[in-house]
C-alpha positions as CSV (number, residue, x, y, z in Angstrom):
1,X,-51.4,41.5,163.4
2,X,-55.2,41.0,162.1
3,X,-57.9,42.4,163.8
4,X,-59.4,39.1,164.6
5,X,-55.9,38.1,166.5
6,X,-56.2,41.5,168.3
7,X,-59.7,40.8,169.2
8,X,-58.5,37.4,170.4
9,X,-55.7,39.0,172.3
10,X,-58.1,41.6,174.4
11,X,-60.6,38.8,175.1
12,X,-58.0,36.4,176.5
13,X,-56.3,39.4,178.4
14,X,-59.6,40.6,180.3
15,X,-60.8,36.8,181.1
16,X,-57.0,36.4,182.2
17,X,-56.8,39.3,184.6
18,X,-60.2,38.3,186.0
19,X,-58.9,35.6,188.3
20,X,-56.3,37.9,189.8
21,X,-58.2,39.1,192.1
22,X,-59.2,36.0,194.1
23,X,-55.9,34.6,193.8
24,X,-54.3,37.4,195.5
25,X,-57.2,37.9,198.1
26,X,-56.8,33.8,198.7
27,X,-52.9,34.3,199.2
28,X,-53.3,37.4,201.1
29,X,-56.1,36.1,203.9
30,X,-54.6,32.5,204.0
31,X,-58.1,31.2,203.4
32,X,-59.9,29.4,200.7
33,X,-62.7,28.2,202.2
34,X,-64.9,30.1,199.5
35,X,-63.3,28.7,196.9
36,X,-65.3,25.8,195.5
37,X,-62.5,22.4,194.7
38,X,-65.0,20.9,192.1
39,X,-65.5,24.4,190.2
40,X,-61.3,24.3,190.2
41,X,-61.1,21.4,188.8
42,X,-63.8,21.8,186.4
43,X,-62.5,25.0,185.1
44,X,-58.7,23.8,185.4
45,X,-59.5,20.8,182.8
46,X,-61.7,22.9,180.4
47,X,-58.5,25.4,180.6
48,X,-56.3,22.7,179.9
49,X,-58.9,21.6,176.6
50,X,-59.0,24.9,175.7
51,X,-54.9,25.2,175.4
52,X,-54.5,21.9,173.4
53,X,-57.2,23.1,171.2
54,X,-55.1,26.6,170.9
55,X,-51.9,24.5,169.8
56,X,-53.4,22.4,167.7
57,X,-55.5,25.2,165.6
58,X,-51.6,27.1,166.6
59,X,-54.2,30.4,168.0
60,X,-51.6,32.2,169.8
61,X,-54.5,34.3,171.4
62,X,-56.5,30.7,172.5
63,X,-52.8,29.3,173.8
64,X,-51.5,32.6,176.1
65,X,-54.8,33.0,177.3
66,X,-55.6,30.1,178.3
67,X,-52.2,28.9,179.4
68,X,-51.8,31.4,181.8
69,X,-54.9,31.2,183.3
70,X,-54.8,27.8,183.7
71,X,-51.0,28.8,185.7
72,X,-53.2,31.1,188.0
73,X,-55.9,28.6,188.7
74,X,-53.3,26.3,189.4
75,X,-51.5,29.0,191.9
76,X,-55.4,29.5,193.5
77,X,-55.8,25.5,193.5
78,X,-52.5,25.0,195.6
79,X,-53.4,27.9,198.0
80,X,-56.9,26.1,198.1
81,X,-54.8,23.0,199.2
82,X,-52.5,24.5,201.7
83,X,-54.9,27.0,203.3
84,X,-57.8,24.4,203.5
């Protein structure tokens, strides 16, 4: 593995493990009100650009990254839903 994959790999990690903590504080106090609906969405379709972009260059660091964080933002956007 190259050191610009590795590079890739830590980026995508930290920005990853960032929304963690608001989706567990969201599950764990049953409330979203502070989460904004627009900002989900906005950041939820860039996410989703951002994977296709990944396949298509086939940036295994671009595709995990921003595959799973779009799974998390989607976890935060149901909680948004059901807790609204």
């Amino acid at each position: 593995m190259d050191l610009i994959t590795i590079i890739g790999l830590a980026a995508g990690t930290l920005t990853t493990i960032a929304f963690l903590p608001q989706m567990f504080q969201t599950w764990k106090t049953k409330s979203a009100k502070d989460v904004s609906f627009v900002m989900l969405i906005t950041f939820m379709t860039g996410l989703f650009l951002w994977f296709i972009y990944g396949i298509i260059l086939g940036a295994l660091p671009i595709i995990i990254a921003n595959g799973v964080t779009l799974f998390f933002n989607f976890i935060i956007l149901l909680l948004k839903i059901k807790y609204r």
